[in-house]
ZAVOTOR-908606 format. One record per atom (N, C-alpha, C, O): residue number from 1; atom name; x, y, z. Coordinates in steps of 0.05 Angstrom, whole numbers, plus 5000, padded with zeros to 4 digits. Layout:
BEGIN
NUM  CA  X  Y  Z
...
//
This chain:
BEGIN
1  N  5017  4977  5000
1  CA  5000  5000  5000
1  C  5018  5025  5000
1  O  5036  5028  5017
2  N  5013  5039  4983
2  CA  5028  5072  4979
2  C  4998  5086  4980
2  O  4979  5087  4964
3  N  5005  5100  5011
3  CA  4992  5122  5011
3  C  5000  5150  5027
3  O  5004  5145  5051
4  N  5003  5176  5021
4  CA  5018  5194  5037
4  C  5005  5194  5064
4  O  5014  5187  5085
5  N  4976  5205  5059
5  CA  4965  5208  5090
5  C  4966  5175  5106
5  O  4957  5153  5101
6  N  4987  5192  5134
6  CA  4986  5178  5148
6  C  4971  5158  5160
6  O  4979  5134  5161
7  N  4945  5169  5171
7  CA  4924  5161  5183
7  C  4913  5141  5157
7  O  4913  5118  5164
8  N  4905  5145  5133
8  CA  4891  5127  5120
8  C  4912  5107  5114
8  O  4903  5084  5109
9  N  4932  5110  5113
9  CA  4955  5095  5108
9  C  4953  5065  5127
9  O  4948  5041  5120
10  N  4958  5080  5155
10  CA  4949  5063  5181
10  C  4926  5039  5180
10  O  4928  5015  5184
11  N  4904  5056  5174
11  CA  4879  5055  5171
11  C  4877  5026  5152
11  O  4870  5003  5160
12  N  4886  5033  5126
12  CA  4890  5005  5112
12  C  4898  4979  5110
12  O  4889  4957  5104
13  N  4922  4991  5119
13  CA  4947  4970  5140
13  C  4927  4948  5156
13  O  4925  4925  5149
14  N  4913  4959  5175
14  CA  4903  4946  5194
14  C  4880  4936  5180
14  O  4877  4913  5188
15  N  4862  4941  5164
15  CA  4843  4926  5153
15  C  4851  4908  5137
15  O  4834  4890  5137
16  N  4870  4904  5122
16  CA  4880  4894  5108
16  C  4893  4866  5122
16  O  4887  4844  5114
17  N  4911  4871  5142
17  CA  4918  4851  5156
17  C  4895  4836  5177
17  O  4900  4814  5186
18  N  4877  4845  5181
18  CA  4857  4845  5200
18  C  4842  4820  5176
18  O  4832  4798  5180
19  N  4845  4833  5154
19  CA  4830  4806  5135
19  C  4850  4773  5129
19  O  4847  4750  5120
20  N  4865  4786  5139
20  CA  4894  4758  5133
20  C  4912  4764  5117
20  O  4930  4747  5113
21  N  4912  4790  5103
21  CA  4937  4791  5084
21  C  4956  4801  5094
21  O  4954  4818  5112
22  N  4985  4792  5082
22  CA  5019  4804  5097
22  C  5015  4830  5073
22  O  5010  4828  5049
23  N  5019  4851  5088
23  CA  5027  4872  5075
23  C  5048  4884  5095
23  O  5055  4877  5118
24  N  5053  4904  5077
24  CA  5077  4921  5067
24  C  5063  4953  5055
24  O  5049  4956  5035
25  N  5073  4975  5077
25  CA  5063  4993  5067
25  C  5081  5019  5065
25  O  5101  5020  5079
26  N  5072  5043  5047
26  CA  5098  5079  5055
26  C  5077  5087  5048
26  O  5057  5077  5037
27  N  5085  5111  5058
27  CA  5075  5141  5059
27  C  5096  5155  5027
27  O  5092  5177  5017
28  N  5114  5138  5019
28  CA  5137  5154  5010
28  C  5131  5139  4973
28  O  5141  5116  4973
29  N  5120  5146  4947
29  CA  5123  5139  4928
29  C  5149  5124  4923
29  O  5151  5100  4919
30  N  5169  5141  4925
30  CA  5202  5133  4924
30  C  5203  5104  4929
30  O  5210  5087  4913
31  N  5193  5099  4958
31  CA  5197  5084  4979
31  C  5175  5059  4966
31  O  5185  5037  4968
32  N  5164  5059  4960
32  CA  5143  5046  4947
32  C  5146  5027  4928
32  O  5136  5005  4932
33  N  5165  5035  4898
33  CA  5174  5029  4882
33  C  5203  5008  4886
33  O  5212  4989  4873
34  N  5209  5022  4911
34  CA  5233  5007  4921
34  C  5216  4978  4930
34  O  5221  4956  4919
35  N  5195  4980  4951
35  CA  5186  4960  4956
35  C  5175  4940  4946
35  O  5173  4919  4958
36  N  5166  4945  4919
36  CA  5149  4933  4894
36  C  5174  4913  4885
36  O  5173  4889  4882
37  N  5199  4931  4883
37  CA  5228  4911  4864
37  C  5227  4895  4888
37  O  5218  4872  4888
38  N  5235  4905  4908
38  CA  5251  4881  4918
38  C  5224  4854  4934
38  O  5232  4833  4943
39  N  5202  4860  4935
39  CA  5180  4838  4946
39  C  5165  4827  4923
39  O  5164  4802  4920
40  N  5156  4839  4910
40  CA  5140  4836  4887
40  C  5117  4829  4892
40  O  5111  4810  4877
41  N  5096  4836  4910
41  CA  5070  4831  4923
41  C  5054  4827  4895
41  O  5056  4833  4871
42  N  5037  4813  4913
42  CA  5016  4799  4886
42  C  4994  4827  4881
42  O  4978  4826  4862
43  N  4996  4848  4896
43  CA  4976  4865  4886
43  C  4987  4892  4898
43  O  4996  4894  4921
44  N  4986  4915  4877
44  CA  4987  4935  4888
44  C  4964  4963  4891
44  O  4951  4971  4872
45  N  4963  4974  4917
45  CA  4944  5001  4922
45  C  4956  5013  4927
45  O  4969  5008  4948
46  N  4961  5044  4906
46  CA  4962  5070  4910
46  C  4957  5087  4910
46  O  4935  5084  4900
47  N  4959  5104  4914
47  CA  4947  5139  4925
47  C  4954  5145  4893
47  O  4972  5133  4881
48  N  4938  5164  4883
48  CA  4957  5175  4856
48  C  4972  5200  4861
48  O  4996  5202  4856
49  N  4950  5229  4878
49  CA  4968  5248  4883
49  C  4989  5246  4904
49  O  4978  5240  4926
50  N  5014  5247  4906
50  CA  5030  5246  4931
50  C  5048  5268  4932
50  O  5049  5282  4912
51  N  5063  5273  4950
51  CA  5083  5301  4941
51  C  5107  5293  4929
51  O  5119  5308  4914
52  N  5118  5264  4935
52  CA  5149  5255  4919
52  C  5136  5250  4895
52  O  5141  5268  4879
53  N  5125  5235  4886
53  CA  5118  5228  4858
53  C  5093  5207  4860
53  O  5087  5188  4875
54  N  5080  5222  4831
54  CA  5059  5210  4834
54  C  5051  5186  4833
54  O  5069  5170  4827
55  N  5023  5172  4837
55  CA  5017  5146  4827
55  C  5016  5142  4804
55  O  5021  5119  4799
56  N  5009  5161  4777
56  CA  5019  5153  4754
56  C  5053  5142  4752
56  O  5060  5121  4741
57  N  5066  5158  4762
57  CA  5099  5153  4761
57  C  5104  5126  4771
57  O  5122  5112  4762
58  N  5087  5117  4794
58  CA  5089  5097  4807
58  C  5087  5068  4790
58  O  5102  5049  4786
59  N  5049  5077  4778
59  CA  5050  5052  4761
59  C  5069  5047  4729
59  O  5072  5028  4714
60  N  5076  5070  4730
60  CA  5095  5077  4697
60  C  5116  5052  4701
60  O  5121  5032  4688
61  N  5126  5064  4726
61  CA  5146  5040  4737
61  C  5150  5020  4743
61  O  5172  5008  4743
62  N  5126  5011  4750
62  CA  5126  4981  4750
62  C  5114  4970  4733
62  O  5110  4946  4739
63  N  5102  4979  4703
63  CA  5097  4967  4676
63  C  5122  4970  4664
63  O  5125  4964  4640
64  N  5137  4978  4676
64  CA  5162  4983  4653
64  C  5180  4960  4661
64  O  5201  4955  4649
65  N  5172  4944  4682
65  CA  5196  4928  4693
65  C  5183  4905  4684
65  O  5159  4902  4686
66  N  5197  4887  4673
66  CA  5188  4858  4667
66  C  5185  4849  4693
66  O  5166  4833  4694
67  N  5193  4851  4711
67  CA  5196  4833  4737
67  C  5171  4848  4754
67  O  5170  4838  4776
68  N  5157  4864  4751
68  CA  5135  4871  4761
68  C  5114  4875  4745
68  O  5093  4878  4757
69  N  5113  4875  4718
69  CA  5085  4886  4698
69  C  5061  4874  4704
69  O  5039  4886  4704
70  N  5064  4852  4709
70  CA  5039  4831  4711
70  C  5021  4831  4737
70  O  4998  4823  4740
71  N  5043  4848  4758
71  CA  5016  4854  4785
71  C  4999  4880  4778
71  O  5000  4902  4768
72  N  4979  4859  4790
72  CA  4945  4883  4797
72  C  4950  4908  4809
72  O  4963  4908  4829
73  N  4941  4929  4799
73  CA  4952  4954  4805
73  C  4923  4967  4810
73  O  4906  4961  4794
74  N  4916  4984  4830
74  CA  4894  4991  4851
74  C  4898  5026  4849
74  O  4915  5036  4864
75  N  4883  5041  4833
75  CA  4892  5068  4850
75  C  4868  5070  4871
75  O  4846  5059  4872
76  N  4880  5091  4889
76  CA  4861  5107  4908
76  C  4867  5135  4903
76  O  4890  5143  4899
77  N  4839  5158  4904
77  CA  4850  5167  4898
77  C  4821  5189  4906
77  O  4798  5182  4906
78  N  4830  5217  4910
78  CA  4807  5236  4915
78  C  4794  5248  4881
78  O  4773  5258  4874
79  N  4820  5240  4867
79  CA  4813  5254  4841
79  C  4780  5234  4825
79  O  4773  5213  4816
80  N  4774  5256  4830
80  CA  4748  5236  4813
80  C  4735  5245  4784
80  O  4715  5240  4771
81  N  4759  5262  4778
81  CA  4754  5270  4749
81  C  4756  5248  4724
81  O  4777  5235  4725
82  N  4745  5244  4710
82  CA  4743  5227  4689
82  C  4768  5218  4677
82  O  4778  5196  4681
83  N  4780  5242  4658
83  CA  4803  5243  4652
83  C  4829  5232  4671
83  O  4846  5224  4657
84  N  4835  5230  4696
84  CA  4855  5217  4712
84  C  4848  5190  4712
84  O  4864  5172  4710
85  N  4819  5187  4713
85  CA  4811  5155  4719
85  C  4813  5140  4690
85  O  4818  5116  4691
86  N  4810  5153  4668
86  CA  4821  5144  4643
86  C  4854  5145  4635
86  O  4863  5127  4621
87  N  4866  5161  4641
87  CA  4894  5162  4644
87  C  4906  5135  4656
87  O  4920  5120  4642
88  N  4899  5132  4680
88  CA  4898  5107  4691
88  C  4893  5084  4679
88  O  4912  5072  4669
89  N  4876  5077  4678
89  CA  4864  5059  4657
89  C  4887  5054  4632
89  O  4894  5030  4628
90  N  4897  5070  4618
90  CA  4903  5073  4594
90  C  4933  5059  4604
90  O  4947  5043  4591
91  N  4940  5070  4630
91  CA  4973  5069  4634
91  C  4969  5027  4637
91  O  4986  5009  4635
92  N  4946  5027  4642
92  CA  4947  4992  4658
92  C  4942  4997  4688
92  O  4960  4986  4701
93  N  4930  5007  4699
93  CA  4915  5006  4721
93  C  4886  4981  4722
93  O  4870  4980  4704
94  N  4885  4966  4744
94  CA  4869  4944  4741
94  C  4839  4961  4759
94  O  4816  4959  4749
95  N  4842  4970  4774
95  CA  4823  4983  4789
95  C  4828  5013  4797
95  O  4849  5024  4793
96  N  4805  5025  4809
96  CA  4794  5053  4809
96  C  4788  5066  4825
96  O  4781  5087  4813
97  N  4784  5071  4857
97  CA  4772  5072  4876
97  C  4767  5104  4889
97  O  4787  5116  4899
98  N  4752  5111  4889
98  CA  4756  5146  4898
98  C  4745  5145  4929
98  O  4724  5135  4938
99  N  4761  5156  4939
99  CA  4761  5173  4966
99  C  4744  5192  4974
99  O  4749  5215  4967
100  N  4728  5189  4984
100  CA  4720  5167  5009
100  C  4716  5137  5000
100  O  4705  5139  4978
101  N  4718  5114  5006
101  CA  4707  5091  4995
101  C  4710  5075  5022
101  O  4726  5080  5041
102  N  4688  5052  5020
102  CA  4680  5039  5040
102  C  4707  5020  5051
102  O  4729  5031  5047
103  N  4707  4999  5063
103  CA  4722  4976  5068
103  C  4707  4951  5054
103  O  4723  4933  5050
104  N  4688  4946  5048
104  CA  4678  4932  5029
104  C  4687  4928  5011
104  O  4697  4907  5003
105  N  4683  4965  4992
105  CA  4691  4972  4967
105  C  4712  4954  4976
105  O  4711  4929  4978
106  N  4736  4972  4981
106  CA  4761  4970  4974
106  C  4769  4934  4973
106  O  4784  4923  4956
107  N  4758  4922  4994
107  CA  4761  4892  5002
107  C  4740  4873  4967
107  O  4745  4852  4957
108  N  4732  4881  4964
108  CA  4719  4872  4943
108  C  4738  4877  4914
108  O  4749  4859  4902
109  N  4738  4899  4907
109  CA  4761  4910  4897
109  C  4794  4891  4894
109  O  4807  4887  4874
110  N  4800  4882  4920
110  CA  4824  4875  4930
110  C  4817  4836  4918
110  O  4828  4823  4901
111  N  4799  4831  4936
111  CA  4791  4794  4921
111  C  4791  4803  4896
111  O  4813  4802  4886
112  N  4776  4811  4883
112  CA  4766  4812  4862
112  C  4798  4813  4839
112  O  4801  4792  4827
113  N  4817  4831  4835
113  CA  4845  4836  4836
113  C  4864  4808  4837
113  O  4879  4799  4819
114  N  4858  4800  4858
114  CA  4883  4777  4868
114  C  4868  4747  4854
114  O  4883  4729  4848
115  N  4846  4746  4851
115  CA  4826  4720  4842
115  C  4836  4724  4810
115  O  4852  4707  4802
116  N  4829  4740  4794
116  CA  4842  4742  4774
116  C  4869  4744  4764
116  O  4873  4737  4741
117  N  4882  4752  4774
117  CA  4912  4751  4781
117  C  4926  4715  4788
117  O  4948  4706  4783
118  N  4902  4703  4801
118  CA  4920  4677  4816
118  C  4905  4661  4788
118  O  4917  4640  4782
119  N  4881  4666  4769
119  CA  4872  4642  4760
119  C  4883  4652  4735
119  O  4880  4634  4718
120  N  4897  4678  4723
120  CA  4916  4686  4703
120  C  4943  4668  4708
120  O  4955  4658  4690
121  N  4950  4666  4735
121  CA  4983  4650  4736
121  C  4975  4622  4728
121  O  4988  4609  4711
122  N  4943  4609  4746
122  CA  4948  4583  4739
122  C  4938  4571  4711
122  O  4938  4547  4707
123  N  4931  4586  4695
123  CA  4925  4583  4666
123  C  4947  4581  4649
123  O  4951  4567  4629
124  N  4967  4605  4667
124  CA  4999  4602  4651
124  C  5015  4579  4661
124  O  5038  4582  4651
125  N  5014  4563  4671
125  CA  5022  4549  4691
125  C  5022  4521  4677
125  O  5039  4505  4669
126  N  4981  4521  4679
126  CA  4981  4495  4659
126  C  4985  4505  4624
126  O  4983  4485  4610
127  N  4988  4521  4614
127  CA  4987  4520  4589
127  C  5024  4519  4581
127  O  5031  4519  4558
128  N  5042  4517  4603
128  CA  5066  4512  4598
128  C  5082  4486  4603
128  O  5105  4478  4597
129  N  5045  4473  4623
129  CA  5053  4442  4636
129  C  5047  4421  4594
129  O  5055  4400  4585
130  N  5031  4443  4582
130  CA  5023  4427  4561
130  C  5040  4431  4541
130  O  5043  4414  4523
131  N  5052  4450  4543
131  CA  5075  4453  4524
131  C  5097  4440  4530
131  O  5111  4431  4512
132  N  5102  4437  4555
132  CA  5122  4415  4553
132  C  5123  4386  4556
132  O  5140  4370  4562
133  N  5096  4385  4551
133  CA  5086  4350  4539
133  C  5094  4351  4513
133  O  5090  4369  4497
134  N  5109  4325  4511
134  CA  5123  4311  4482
134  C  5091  4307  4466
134  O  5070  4299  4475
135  N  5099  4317  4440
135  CA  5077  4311  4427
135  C  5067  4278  4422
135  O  5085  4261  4423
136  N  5041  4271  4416
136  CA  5032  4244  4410
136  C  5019  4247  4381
136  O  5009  4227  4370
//
């Protein structure tokens, strides 16, 4: 989770783990991107406006990396203008969420993300178990 404000930062953290998942969270974009290379979490939520750099910059960065392109990417975000939420979209953003949003939302949002994400790996998974069957 990359989000500047503290408190919602917190806030997530704890719902999040409170549901069973290991996270990993900053306040710091910078800090963020660092965390993405070196863990590679099966899903990411970010804030888009931040003061180091934004969540566009954020997700730019991790579509640009082969070793991260393929995770679910979550903004949060107060902007609820059209145009940012299509920007988004366009960059490879998987989801959308504007601020204020429930714990539902966001938890619905979040399965919803990781379910498609895990039945994308095991499709790749078996379709490489079949490729490397000797032909008959």
């Amino acid at each position: 989770v990359i989000e500047d404000e503290e408190p919602l930062l917190e806030e997530l953290l704890l719902i999040l783990e409170f549901e069973g998942y290991d996270v990993i969270g900053t306040s710091s974009g910078i800090n963020g991107i660092e965390l993405i290379k070196q863990h590679k979490p099966d899903l990411i939520v970010s804030d888009i406006m931040m003061a180091s750099i934004s969540g566009f910059e954020i997700l730019q960065a991790v579509r640009d990396d082969p070793l991260t392109n393929h995770i679910p990417f979550i903004f949060l975000t107060a902007v609820a203008e059209r145009s940012a939420m299509r920007q988004g979209m366009v960059m490879g953003a998987d989801d959308y969420l504007t601020k204020p949003f429930g714990k539902d939302e966001l938890l619905t949002a979040i399965n919803v993300r990781i379910q498609k994400y895990q039945e994308r790996k095991e499709r790749l998974r078996n379709n490489s178990k079949t490729d490397d069957e000797p032909a008959q």
